[in-house]
N, C-alpha and C positions, 0 to 999 in steps of 0.2 A: 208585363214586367215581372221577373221572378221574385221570389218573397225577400230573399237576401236585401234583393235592391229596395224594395218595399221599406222593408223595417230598418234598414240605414237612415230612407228619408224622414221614415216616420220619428226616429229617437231624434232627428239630427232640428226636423221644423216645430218641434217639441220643445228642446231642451232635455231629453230623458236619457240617462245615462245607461249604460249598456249593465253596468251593473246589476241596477233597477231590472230590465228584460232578463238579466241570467236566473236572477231569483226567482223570478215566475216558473222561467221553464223546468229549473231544477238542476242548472248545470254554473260549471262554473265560468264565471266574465271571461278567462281565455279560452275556454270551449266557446264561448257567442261567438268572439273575436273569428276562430278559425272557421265558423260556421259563416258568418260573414264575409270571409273572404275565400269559400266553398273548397275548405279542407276538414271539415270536419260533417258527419252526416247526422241529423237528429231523427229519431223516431216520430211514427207519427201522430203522436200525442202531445209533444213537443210541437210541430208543427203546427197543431189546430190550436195551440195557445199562442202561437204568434200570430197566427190567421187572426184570430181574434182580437188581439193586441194592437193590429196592425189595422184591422177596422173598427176601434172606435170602442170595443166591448169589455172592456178591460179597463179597471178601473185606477186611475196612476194618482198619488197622490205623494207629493215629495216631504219627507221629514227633513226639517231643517233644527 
């Protein structure tokens, strides 16, 4: 499964907003967006924080 599809499932069986993962990475929610739908390309330091995000290692905590 490639990461895209990964971390779709993972925000969507979550509840975790895309916002939330942009701010990790350091891009902006419509840079996620295009990277999501594999128009936009991230470096790969970007990538090992979704890697991460996306198994569990990453800590999400929602401010309400």
């Amino acid at each position: 499964m490639d990461l895209q599809l990964r971390a779709k499932e993972y925000l969507k069986r979550y509840g975790i907003k895309k916002k939330y993962l942009a701010s990790l990475v350091g891009i902006y929610p419509s840079q996620l967006s295009q990277w999501l739908s594999g128009d936009y390309d991230l470096n790969t330091n970007q990538i090992k924080i979704i890697e991460d995000f996306c198994n569990g290692k990453s800590q999400y905590t929602e401010l309400n």
